[in-house]
C-alpha positions in Angstrom: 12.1 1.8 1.7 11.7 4.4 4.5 13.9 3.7 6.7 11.7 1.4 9.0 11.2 -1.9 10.1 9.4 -4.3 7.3 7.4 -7.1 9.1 5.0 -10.1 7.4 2.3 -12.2 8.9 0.1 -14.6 6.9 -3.5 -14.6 7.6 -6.1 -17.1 5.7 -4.2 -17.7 2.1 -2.7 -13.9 2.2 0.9 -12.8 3.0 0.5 -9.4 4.5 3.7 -7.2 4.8 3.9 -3.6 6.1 6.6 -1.0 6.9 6.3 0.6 10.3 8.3 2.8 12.1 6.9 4.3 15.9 4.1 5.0 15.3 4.1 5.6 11.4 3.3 2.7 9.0 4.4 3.9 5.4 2.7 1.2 3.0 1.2 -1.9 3.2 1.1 -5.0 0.7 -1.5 -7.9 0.8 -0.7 -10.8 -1.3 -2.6 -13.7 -2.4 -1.6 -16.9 -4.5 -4.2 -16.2 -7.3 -3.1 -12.5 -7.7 -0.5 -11.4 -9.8 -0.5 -7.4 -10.2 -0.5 -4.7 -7.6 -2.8 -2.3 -7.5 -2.1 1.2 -5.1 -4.8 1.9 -2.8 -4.7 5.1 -1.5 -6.2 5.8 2.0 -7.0 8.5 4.4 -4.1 7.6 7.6 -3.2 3.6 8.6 -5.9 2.0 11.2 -4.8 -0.5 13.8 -1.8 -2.7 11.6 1.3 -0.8 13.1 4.2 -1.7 15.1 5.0 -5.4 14.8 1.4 -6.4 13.8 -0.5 -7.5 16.8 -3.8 -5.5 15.5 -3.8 -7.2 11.9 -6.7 -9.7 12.9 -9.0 -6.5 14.3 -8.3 -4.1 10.9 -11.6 -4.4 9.5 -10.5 -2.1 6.9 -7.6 -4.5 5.7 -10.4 -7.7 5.7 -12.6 -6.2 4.0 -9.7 -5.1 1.2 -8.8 -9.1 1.1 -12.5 -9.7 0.5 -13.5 -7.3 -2.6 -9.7 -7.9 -4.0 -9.8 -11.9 -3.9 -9.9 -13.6 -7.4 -9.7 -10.1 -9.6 -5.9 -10.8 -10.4 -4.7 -7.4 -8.1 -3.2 -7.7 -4.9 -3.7 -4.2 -3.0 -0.8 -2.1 -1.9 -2.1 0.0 0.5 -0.3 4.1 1.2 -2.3 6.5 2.8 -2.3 10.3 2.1 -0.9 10.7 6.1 0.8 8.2 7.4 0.2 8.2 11.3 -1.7 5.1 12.8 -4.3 5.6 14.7 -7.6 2.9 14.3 -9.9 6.2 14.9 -10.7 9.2 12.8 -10.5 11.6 15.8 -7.2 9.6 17.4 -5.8 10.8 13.9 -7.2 14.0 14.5 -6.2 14.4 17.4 -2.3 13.7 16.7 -2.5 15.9 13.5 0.9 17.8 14.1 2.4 14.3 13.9 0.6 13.3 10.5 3.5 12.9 8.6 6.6 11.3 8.9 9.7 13.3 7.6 11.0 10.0 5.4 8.4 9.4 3.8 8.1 11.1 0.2 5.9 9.9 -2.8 8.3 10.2 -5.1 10.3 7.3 -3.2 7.5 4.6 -4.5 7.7 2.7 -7.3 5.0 3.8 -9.3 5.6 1.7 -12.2 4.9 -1.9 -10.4 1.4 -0.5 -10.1 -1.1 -1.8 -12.5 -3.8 0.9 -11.3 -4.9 2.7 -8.8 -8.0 3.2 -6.9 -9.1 5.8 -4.4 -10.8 5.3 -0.7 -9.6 8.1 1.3 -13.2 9.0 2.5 -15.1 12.2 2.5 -12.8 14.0 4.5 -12.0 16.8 2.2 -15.2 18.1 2.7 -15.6 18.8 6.6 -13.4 19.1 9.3 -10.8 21.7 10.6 -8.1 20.4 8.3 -10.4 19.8 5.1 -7.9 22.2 2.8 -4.5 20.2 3.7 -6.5 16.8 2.9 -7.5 18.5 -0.4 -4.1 19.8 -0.8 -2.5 16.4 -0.5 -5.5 14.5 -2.5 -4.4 16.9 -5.2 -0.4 15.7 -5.0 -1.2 12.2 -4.7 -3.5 12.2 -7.9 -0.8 14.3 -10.0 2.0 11.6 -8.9 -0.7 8.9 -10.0 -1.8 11.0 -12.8 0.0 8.3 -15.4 -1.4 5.0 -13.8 -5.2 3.7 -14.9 -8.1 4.3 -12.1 -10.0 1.7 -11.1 -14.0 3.3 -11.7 -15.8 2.5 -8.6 -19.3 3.7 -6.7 -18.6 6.8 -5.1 -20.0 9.1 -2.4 -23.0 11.0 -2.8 -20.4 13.8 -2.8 -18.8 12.5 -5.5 -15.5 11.4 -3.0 -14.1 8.0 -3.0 -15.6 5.4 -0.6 -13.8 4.4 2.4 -13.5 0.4 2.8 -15.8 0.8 5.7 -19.1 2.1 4.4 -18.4 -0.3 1.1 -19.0 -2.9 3.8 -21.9 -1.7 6.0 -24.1 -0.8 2.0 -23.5 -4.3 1.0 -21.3 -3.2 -1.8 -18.5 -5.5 -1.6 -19.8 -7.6 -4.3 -20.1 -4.5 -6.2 -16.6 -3.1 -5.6 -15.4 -6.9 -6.7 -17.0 -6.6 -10.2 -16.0 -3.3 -11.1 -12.2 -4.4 -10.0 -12.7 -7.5 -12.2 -13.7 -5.6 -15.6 -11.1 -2.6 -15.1 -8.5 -5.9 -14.6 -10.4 -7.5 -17.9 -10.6 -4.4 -19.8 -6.9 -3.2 -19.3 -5.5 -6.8 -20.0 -7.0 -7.1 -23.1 -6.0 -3.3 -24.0 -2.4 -4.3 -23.2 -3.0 -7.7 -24.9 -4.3 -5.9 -28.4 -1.3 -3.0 -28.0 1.1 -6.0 -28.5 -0.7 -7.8 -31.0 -0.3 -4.3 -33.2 3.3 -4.1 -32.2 3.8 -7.4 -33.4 2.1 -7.5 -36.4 3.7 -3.7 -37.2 6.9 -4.8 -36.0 6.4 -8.4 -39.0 5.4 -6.3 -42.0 8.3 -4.1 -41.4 10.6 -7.0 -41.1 8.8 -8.1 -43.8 9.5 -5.2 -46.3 13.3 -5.2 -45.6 13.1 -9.2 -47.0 11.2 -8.3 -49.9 13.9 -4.7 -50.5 16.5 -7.3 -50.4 15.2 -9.3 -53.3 14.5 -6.4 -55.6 
């Protein structure tokens, strides 16, 4: 999609395929049997899955994805608002001038396979020498995603999204799980009573053109 190098691994009963290029990994897509939609994820900067995929087993923040996403009918699709890997917070920092990659662009994903979207970028907007860029590209990322449902789920005490991490170490995994499973519930059944009126609409039109015939 970017120009790099797409790999797959399996781990446990998911199928786990990224995009890397150096040291740039552009999206990530766990899959499981029982899932069937996609849901974008969108993230701070990738953590230790780069490369060919020797740090998949250590990426707490992918596990704990599997775990809060297992059985709600979404696989996750992971893109990050700067896509530089680095397992560390001040690694990433550190390498800021290279936080981008020149090939990657929004605008190149397709943003119609996703089903919704939910936010766990982190509190990072808020502190930090480069707090106004993050906001700055918080603020493109939600205007791409503007059109696609968000998945409602705790937040920060700052009102940011929570980062996988801290979902984990409050015990809120169980939390994050439920709230996946009625936004998948809810929006099924929206999409499921939509068609139901389109069909029904769609009958009693037919159903006038027969009767206009007869007259």
């Amino acid at each position: 999609m970017f120009g790099g190098t797409t790999y797959e691994r399996q781990i446990h009963d998911w199928l786990v395929s990224w995009e890397s290029l150096g040291y740039y990994r552009f999206w990530c897509k766990q899959e499981h049997p029982e899932n069937s939609r996609v849901v974008a994820v969108v993230m701070l900067n990738p953590g230790s899955l780069n490369a060919n995929g020797e740090g998949l087993s250590r990426d707490t923040t992918l596990r704990v994805l599997r775990e809060i996403f297992i059985g709600t009918s979404y696989n996750p699709f992971v893109i990050n608002l700067f896509n530089f890997a680095a397992p560390k917070p001040a690694e990433f920092f550190k390498a800021w001038e290279h936080r981008d990659h020149p090939a990657f662009k929004f605008a190149k994903l397709q943003k119609d396979e996703f089903s919704a979207v939910m936010y766990a970028y982190g509190d990072y907007e808020n502190g930090g020498n480069y707090h106004l860029e993050i906001k700055q590209r918080i603020a493109e990322i939600r205007c791409f995603m503007s059109e696609v449902p968000e998945i409602n789920v705790p937040k920060n005490m700052s009102g940011t999204p929570k980062h996988p991490l801290p979902v984990q170490q409050q015990g809120l995994k169980e939390t994050f799980r439920q709230a996946i499973i009625t936004h998948a519930s809810s929006h099924h059944t929206l999409k499921r009573d939509c068609a139901d009126k389109a069909h029904v609409a769609l009958s009693s039109t037919l159903y006038s053109g027969i009767e206009g015939r007869r007259d």
